[in-house]
N, C-alpha and C positions, 0 to 999 in steps of 0.2 A: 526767457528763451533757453537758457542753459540749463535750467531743472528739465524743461520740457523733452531736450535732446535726449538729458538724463535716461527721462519716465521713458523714452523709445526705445531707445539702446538696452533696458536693464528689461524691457517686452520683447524683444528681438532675441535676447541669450535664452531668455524663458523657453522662447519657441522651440528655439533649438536644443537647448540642454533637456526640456521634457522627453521629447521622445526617445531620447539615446538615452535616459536613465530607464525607460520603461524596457528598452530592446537588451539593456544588458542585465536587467531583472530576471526579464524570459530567459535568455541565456544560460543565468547561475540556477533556478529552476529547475530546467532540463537538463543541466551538470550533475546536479544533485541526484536525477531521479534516474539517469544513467550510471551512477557510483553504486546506486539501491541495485540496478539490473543486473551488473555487473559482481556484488557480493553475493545475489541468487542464484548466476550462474557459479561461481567460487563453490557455494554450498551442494549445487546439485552434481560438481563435478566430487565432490569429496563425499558426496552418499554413494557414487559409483565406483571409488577407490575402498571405501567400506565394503559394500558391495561384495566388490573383488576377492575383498581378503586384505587391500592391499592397506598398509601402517600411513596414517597420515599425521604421523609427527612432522614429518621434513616440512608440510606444506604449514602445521600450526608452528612451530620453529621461526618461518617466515614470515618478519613483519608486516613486510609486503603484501605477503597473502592474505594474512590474515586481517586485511584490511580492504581486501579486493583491487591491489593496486596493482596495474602492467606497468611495461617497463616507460612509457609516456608520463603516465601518470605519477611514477616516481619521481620523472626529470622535475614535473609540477613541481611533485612536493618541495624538490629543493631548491627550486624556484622561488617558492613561497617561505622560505625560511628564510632566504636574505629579504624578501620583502617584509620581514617581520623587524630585520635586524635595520634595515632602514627606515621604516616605521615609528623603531625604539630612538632612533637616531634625532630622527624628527620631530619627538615630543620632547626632546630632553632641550631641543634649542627652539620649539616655537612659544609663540607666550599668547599669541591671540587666541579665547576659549573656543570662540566659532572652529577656528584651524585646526586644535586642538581633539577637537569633537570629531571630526572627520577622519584625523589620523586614526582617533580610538577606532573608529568605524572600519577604516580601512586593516588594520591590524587585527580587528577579531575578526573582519572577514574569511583573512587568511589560516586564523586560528581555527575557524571552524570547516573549513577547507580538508583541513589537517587531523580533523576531529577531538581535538582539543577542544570538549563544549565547554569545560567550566572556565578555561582563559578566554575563551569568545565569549561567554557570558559576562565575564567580569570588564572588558573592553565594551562593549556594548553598554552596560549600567555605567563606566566612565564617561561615556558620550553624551547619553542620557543625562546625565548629573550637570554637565559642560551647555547642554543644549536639547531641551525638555521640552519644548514645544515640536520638538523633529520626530513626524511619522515614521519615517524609515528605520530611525534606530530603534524603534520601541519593533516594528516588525520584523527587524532582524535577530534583536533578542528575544522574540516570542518563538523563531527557527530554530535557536539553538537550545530554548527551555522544551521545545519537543524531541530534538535529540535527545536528551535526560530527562523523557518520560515525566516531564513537570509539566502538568497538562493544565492544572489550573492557574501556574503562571503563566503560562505561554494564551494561555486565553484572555487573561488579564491586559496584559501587553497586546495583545490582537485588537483588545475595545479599544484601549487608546489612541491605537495607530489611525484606525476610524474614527475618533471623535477630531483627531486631529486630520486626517486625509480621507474622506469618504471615497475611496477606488478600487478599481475590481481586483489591483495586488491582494488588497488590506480584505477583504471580502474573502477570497478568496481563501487567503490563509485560515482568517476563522471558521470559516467554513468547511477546511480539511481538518480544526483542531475538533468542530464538533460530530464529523463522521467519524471519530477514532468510537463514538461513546454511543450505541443503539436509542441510549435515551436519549440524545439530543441530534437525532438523523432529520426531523419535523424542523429544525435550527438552520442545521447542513441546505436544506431547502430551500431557505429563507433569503441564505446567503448565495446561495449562487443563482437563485432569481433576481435577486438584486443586482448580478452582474451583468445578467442581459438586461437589465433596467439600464445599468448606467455604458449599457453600449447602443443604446437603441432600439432594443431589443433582439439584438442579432448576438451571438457567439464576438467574445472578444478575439483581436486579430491576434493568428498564432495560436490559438489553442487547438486547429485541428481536429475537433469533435473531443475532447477532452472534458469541458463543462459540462456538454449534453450528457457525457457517458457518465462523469460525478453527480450532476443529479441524478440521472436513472439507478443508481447504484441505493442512493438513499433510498427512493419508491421502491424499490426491488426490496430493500431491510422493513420496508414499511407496509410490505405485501400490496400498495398499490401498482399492479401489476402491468395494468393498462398504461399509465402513466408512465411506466417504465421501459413498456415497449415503443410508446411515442416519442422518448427523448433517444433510446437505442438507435430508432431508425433516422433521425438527424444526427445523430455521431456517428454513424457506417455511412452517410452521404457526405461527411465531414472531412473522414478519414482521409488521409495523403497515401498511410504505406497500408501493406497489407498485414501487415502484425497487429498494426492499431485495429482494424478492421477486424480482425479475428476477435479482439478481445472485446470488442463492440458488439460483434455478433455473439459472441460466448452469453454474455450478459442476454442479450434479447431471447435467444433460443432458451433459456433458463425460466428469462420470464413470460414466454409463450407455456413453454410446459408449465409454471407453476397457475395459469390462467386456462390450466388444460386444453389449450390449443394444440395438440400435439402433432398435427399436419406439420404447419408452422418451424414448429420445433426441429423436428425430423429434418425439413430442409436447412434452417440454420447452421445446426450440427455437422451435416453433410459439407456444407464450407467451410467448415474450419477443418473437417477430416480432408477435406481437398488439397488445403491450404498448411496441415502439419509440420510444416517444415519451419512454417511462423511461431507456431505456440512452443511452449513446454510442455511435458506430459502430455502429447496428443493420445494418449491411451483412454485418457479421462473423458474424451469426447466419443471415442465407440462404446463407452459406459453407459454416458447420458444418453446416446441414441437409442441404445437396446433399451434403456427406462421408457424413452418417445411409443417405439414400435410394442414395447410389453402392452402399453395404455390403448395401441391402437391394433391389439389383438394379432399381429404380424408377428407370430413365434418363429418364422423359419430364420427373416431378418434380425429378429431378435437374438435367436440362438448364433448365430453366424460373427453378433458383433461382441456378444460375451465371448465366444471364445477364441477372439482378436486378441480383447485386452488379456488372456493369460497369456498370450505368446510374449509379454512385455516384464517388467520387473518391478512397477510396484504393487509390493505385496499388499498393503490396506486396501489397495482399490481390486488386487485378486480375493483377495478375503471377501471384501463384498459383489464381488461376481459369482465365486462359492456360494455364497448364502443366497440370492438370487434362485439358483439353481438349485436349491435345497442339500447343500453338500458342508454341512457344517462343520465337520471334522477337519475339512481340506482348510476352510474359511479359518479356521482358529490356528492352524500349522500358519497359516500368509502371516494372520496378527504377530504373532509370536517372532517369527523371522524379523519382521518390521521392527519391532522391539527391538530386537537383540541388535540390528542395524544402528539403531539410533541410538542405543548405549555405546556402540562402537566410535561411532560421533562423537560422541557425548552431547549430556541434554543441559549443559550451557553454555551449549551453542543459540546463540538468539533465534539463527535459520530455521533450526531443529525443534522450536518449540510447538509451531501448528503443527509439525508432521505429527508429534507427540499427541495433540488434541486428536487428528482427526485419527490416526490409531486406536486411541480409546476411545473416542466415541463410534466408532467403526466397531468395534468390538460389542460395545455396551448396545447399540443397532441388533446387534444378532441374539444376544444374550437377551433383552426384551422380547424378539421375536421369536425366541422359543421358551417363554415365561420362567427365565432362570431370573426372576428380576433382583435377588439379593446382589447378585453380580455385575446384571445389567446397571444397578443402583451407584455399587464402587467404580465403575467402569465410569459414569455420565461424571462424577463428582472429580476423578483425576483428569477429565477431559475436559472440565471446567477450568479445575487449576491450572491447568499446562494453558488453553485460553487465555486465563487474566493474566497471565505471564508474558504471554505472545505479543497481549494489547499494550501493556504498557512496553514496547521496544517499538521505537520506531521505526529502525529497518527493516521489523521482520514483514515480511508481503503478507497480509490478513484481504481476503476479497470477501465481498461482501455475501457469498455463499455461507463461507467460515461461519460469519456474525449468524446468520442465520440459521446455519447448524448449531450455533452455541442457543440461539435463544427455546429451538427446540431440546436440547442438551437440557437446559433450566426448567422447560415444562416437564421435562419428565422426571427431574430430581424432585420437586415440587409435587407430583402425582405418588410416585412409588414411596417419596418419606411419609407422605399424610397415609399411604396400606400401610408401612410398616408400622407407624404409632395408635394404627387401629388393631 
């Protein structure tokens, strides 16, 4: 009778401790990806201090800043140093492994909080070591082997956590370690079908449209287009705010046009130019529409939204509105400026590394299109490298257009070396 109360009591804490781990999973998640948004805005306010003229020592000077941290998030931090120092407190007087294992877990939480990944790493492997059959640890240090761009551990650690917890966390995460990689987007797929397997087949609670828009991102890298635009339009029916919605629709409008739907397109585009206030770089989006209305032979609206985007300040995207227009000279003064912008940065800046790609290949764009290909050639090859630089950071923002300007980047390094060797 007393095992049996036991076996009830220890199904009853189940019930209850499951869903509040899974709700403060989502939590630190969305912490995380808000620290990410938060150092891309950091970044795009210090290319407009570049910009200016104006010296951004004071703000690299700043720990703080240069970590994307306001003044909240500092209080965190120091938050999380006594919770480190009680932590330390904690292991030195428990002796049970189980308890043991936990504290590890808990402490390189906060280490990785803090972005200390290699002491979060190494607390994590102490967990692990104390208590090897535990999911959680193996996928919390698979989060912080992708901070440090250890991609094949962190994937290593992702299988485990599945063989040991088959859930749409553990799914999930392998599934973002194999969209980091083109060649394994068909993977990415795999894995977040399996997440609406293991919810029913419905979007898991809390995502928001966020799955639908992760797979669509894969088919969009995998030119299934169609299939792209069918998971787009259940993540913009998903969507809560309108930001998410933008970035939803951004995505579908992309894969309309690239399925040459360009009606479609055209209106997409038009909501997010509605909606500008939501996105970053809404200049980007009277770009892609003048591309919609160029296909749909509509040169007055065309012309009207090219010369939108020069009333704006990035120069890569005015360079290629120049060359659009047949105005080459103008096009290559934008590149150049861009350049000198992002040296101003400097280029180890993690932020700064796609700007760096899509400059050169922006450049190498035009330099093909007016068959200077020697240049077009050196131009595709530094836009490569500045890419595999980008990829291995995890913070830097890569959208799946990026991937897919690099894999056209690669077809044509691959076509102009086989001219040059003839």
């Amino acid at each position: 009778m007393e095992q049996t109360y036991t076996t009830i009591l220890i199904v009853k804490l189940v019930k209850i401790i499951l869903p509040l781990t899974i709700i403060i999973v989502l939590i630190w998640i969305k912490h995380l990806s808000i620290l990410k948004k938060r150092r891309i805005v950091y970044y795009e306010d210090e290319r407009q201090s570049a910009n200016a003229g104006q010296s951004c020592t004071s703000k690299q000077d700043d720990s703080h800043a240069q970590k994307g941290l306001d003044d909240s998030e500092c209080s965190y931090a120091e938050e999380y140093r006594k919770k480190i120092d009680e932590c330390t407190d904690s292991l030195n007087r428990c002796s049970s492994p189980e308890d043991k294992a936990e504290i590890y877990n808990d402490r390189a939480d906060y280490y990785e909080f803090l972005e200390e990944y290699d002491k979060a790493i190494a607390d994590y492997s102490s967990a692990i070591e104390l208590a090897q059959d535990n999911a959680d640890y193996y996928s919390n240090r698979a989060w912080a082997f992708t901070h440090k761009s250890m991609f094949d551990e962190a994937l290593k650690d992702a299988n485990t956590a599945i063989l040991l917890a088959s859930n749409t966390y553990n799914y999930d995460l392998r599934g973002y370690i194999y969209s980091r990689n083109p060649q394994t987007f068909d993977k990415a797929i795999q894995d977040y079908t399996k997440m609406f397997e293991l919810s029913g087949g419905e979007e898991p609670e809390d995502y928001d449209g966020r799955l639908y828009n992760s797979r669509a991102e894969m088919y969009f890298g995998l030119k299934q287009y169609d299939k792209a635009i069918e998971d787009s339009t259940k993540a913009i029916e998903s969507a809560l705010t309108t930001e998410d919605k933008c970035n939803y629709y951004a995505l579908r409008a992309k894969s309309y046009y690239c399925a040459e739907k360009y009606q479609e397109a055209v209106l997409d585009f038009t909501f997010i130019i509605k909606n500008k206030k939501n996105v970053l770089q809404p200049e980007q989006w009277y770009f892609e529409r003048a591309n919609a209305y160029i296909k749909l032979n509509d040169k007055k609206n065309a012309d009207k939204d090219l010369r939108l985007v020069l009333k704006f300040s990035d120069y890569t995207l005015k360079a290629k509105t120049y060359s659009e227009m047949g105005e080459y000279t103008q096009a290559f003064e934008m590149i150049q400026k861009e350049l000198e912008l992002l040296q101003r940065i400097k280029a180890d800046n993690p932020c700064a590394l796609i700007d760096f790609f899509k400059c050169y290949f922006a450049r190498a764009e035009i330099y093909y299109k007016i068959k200077e290909y020697n240049k077009a050639l050196f131009d595709y090859q530094k836009a490569e490298e500045y890419f595999e630089k980008a990829r291995m950071e995890i913070d830097v923002l890569i959208k799946i257009y990026d991937f897919a300007n690099m894999m056209e980047c690669q077809k044509r390094i691959a076509e102009l070396s086989a001219q040059h060797m003839t």
